[in-house]
C-alpha positions in Angstrom: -8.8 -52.1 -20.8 -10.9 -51.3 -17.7 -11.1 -48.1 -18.5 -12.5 -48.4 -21.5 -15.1 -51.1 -20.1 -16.2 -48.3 -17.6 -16.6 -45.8 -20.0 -18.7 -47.9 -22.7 -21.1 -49.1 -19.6 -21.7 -45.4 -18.2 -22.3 -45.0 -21.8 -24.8 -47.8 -22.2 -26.5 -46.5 -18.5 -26.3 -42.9 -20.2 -28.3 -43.8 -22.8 -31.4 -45.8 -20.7 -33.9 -44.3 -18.6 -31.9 -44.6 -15.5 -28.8 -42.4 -17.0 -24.7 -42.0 -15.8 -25.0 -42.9 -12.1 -21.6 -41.3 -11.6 -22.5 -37.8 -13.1 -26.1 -37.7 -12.7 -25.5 -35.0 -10.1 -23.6 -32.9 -11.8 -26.0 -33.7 -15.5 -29.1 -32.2 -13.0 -27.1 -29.5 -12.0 -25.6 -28.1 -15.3 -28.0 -28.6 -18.4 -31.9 -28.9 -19.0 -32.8 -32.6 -19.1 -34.8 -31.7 -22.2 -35.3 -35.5 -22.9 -37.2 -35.8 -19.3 -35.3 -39.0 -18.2 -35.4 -39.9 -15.1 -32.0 -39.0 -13.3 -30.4 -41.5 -10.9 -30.1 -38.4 -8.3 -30.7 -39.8 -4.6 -33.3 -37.5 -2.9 -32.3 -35.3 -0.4 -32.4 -37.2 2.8 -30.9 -35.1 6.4 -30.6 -36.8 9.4 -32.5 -35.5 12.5 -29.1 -34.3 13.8 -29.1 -32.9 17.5 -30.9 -30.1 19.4 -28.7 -28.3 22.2 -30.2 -26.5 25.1 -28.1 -24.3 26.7 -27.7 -23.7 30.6 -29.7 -20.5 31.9 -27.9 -19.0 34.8 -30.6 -19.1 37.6 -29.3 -17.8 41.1 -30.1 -20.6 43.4 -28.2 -20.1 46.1 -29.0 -21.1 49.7 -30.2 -18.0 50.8 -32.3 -17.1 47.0 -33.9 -20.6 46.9 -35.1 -21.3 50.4 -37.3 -18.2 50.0 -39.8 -20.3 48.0 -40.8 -23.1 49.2 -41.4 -25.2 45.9 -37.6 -24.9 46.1 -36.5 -26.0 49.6 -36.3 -29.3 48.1 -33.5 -28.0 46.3 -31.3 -27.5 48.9 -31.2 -31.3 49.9 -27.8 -32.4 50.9 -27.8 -35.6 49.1 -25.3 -35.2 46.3 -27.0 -38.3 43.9 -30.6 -36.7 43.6 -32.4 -35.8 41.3 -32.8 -32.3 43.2 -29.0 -31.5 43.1 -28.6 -32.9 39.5 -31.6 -29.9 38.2 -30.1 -27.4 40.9 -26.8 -27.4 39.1 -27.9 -28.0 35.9 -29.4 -24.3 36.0 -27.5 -22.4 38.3 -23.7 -23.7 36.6 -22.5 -21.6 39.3 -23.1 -24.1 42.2 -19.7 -26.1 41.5 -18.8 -26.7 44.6 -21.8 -29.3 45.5 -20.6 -32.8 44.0 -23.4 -34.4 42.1 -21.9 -37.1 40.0 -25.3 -36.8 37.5 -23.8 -33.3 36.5 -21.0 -31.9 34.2 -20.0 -28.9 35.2 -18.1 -28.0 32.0 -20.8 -29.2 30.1 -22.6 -26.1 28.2 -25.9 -27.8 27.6 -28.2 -29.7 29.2 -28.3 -33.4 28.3 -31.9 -34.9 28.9 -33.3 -32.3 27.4 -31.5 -33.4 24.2 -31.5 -37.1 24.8 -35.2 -37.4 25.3 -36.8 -34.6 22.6 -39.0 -36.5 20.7 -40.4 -33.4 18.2 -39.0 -29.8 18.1 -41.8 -27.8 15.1 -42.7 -24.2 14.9 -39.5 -23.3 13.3 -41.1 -20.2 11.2 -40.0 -19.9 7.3 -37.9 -17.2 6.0 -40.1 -14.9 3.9 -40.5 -11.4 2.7 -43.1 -8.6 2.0 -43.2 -7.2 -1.1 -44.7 -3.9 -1.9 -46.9 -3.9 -5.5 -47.6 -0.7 -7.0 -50.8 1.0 -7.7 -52.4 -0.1 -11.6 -51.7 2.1 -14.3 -54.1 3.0 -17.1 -54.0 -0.8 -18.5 -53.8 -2.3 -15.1 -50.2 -2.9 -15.4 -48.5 -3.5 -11.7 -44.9 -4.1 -10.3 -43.7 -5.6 -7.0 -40.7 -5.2 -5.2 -39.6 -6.4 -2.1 -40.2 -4.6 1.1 -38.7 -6.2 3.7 -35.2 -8.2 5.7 -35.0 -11.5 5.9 -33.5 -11.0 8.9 -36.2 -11.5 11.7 -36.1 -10.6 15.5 -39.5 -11.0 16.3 -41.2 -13.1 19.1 -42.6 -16.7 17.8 -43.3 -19.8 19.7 -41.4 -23.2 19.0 -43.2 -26.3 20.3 -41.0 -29.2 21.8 -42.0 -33.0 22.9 -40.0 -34.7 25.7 -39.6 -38.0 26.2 -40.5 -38.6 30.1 -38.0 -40.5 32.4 -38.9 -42.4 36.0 -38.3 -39.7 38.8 -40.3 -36.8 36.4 -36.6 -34.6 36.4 -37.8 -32.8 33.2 -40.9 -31.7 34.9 -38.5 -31.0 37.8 -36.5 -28.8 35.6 -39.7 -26.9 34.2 -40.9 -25.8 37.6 -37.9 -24.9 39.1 -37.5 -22.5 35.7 -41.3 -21.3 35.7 -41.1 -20.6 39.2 -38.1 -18.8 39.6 -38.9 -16.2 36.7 -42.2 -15.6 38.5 -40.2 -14.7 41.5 -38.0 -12.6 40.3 -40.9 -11.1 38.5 -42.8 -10.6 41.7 -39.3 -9.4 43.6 -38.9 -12.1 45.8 -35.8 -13.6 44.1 -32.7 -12.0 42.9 -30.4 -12.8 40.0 -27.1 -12.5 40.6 -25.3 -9.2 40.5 -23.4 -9.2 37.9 -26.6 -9.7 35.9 -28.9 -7.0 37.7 -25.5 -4.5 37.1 -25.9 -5.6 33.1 -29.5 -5.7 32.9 -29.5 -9.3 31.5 -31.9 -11.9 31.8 -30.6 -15.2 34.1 -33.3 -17.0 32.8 -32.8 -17.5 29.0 -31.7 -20.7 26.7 -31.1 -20.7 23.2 -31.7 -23.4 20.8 -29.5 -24.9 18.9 -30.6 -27.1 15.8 -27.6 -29.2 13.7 -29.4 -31.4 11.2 -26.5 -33.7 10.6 -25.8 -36.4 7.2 -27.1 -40.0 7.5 -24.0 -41.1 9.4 -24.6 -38.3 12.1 -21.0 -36.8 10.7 -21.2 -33.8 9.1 -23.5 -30.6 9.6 -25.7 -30.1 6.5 -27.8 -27.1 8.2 -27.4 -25.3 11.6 -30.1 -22.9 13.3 -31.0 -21.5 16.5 -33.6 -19.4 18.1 -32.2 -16.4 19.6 -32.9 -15.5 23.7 -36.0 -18.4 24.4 -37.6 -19.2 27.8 -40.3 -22.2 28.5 -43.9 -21.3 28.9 -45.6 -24.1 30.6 -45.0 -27.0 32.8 -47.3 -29.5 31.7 -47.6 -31.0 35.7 -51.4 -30.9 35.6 -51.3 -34.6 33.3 -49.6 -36.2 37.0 -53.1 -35.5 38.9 -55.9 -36.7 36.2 -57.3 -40.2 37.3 -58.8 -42.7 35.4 -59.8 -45.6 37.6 -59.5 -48.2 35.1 -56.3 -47.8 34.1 -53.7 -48.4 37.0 -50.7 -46.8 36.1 -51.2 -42.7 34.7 -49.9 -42.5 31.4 -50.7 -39.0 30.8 -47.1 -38.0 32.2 -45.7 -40.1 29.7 -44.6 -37.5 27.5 -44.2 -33.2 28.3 -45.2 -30.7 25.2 -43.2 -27.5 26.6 -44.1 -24.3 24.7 -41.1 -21.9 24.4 -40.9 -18.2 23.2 -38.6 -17.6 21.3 -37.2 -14.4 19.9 -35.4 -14.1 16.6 -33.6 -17.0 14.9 -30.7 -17.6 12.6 -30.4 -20.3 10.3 -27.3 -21.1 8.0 -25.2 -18.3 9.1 -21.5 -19.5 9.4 -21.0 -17.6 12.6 -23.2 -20.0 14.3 -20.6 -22.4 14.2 -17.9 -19.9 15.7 -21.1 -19.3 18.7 -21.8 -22.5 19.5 -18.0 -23.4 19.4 -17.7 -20.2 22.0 -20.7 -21.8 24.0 -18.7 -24.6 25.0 -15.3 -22.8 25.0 -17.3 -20.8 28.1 -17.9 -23.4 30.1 -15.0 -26.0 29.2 -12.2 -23.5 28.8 -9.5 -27.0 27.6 -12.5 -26.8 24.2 -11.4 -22.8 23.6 -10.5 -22.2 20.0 -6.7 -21.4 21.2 -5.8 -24.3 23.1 -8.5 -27.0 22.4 -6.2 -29.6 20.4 -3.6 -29.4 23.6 -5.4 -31.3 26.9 -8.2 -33.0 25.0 -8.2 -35.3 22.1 -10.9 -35.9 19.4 -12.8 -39.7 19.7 -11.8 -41.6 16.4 -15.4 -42.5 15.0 -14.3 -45.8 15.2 -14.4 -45.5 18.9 -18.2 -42.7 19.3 -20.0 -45.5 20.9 -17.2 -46.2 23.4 -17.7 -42.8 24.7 -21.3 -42.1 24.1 -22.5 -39.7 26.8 -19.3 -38.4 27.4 -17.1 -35.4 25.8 -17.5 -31.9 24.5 -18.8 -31.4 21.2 -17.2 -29.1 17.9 -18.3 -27.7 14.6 -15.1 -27.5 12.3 -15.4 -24.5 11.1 -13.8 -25.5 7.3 -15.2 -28.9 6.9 -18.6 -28.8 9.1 -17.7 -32.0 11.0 -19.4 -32.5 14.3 -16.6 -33.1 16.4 -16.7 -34.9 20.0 -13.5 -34.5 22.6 -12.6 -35.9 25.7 -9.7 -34.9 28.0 -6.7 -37.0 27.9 -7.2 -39.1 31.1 -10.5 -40.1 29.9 -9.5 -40.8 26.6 -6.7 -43.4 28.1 -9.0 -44.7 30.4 -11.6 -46.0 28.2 -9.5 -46.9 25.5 -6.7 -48.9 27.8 -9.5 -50.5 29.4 -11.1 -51.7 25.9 -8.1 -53.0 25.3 -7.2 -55.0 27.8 -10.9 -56.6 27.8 -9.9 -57.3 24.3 -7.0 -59.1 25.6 -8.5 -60.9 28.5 -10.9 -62.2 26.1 -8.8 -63.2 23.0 -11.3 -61.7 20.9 -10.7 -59.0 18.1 -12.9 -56.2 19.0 -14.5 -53.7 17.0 -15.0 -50.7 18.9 -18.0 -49.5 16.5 -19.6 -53.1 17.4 -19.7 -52.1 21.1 -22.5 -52.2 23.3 -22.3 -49.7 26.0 -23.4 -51.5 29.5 -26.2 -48.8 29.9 -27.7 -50.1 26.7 -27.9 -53.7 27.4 -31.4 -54.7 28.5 -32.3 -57.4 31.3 -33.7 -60.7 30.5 
């Protein structure tokens, strides 16, 4: 009986203006809609997804970074600042200073993707096409004449968010200035990279525009070897005297040259997968499901800022792991508020302390 209710009512839909809900996808996809009704076909919406920023592998070593003296900074010996947090965060080689701001197995770097407020200049596949000379009647034929495959230089233009204590800016100069010094001679990279003849200084960048519910990747991209091109540090010293506080640092445009870019290739997922295999070697394709444990998305904004993220490479989900220990720890301690409280919980209804804002 329900059955046949369903079917006469998609029926009755069919037949108006607004058309089968249920198989209006497939209707658009198969036949000409050569009555021109309007389908009930949701447009295309993607999420903004995530933009990774890999480490580079600066060499700043005592001995390399005291040469400038931009740097000295640096080599502070307090373990909190904001000067050990960028010094590690580009060299991934200095694990032996603590700095509690830093994860060390960590393949990206975070506040450049928790505070990018635009990321444009992402160029357009195209090709040439090569058109022949006009006959007697002016007849003409094109062809293409060209790959899609593109390995040229263009510039992608990003917008930061600005944070108290200017570490993005921090993070700029240290990278500007130690490619000018190795340019000039006065710095080294490390040897295993002068005995390959590979840039230290390089990112790439990795786009993931991900579903509405931040789930699954619809498209991936990334740039190939990219370096920044400016440090926008001049805004800090303008002066307005009637405005007290300089807002011109609110926000950092960073130009980056990029060379070559993939988008949509399935091997980007196996890359970016390898890119946190490198540095987290419990996240390697091989062993990855036996010390960590994937974060129920009931449970995402328990653990928010925390874990190591995946691309299943069958059904695209953006994955995010945590070792073991962490994963008891945060989930035994959720429980036991729950308990202490008497209130049923929601793990998806939590607030994160960091989130909550003062009175």
């Amino acid at each position: 009986m329900a059955g046949t209710i369903n079917t006469t009512l998609n029926d009755i839909w069919k037949s108006t203006m607004v058309g089968d809900v249920r198989s209006a996808i497939g209707a658009a996809l198969y036949g000409i809609n050569h009555r021109q009704t309007p389908g009930a076909v949701p447009i295309n919406r993607d999420g903004n997804g995530l933009t990774f920023f890999t480490r580079p592998q600066l060499n700043l070593t005592d001995d390399n970074a005291s040469v400038l003296r931009t740097m000295v900074p640096l080599l502070t010996t307090e373990p909190e600042s904001i000067q050990r947090m960028v010094r590690k965060l580009l060299d991934p080689r200095q694990q032996d200073l603590p700095c509690s701001l830093v994860d060390d197995k960590l393949a990206f770097i975070p506040i450049l993707t928790n505070h990018l407020l635009s990321c444009s200049g992402w160029p357009d596949p195209s090709l040439d096409v090569h058109t022949s000379k006009p006959g007697v009647y002016k007849e003409e034929f094109s062809l293409y004449d060209s790959v899609t495959d593109k390995y040229s230089s263009w510039n992608l233009s990003t917008t930061f968010r600005n944070m108290v204590g200017d570490p993005i800016g921090l993070i700029l100069q240290t990278w500007l200035d130690y490619g000018s010094a190795v340019f000039r001679g006065d710095m080294t990279p490390y040897a295993d990279f002068i005995a390959s003849n590979t840039y230290d200084y390089n990112t790439r960048i990795y786009r993931l525009v991900l579903d509405r519910n931040r789930r699954l990747v619809q498209k991936i991209a990334c740039t190939g070897a990219s370096i920044p091109l400016n440090n926008p540090q001049g805004n800090s010293f303008n002066f307005e005297h009637d405005r007290p506080i300089n807002q011109g640092n609110d926000q950092i445009q960073v130009n980056w040259r990029c060379i070559g870019y993939q988008y949509n290739d399935h091997i980007l997922v196996r890359e970016f997968n390898a890119a946190v295999g490198i540095f987290n070697p419990a996240m390697r394709d091989a062993n990855y499901y036996l010390d960590m444990v994937q974060v129920p998305e009931a449970a995402l904004l328990l653990f928010n800022n925390m874990g190591y993220p995946r691309i299943d490479p069958d059904s695209l989900e953006l994955q995010w792991w945590v070792s073991q220990d962490q994963y008891e720890a945060i989930m035994g301690g959720f429980t036991r508020t729950a308990q202490a409280t008497g209130l049923t919980l929601d793990p998806r209804q939590y607030t994160p302390p960091s989130t909550i804002q003062p009175d």
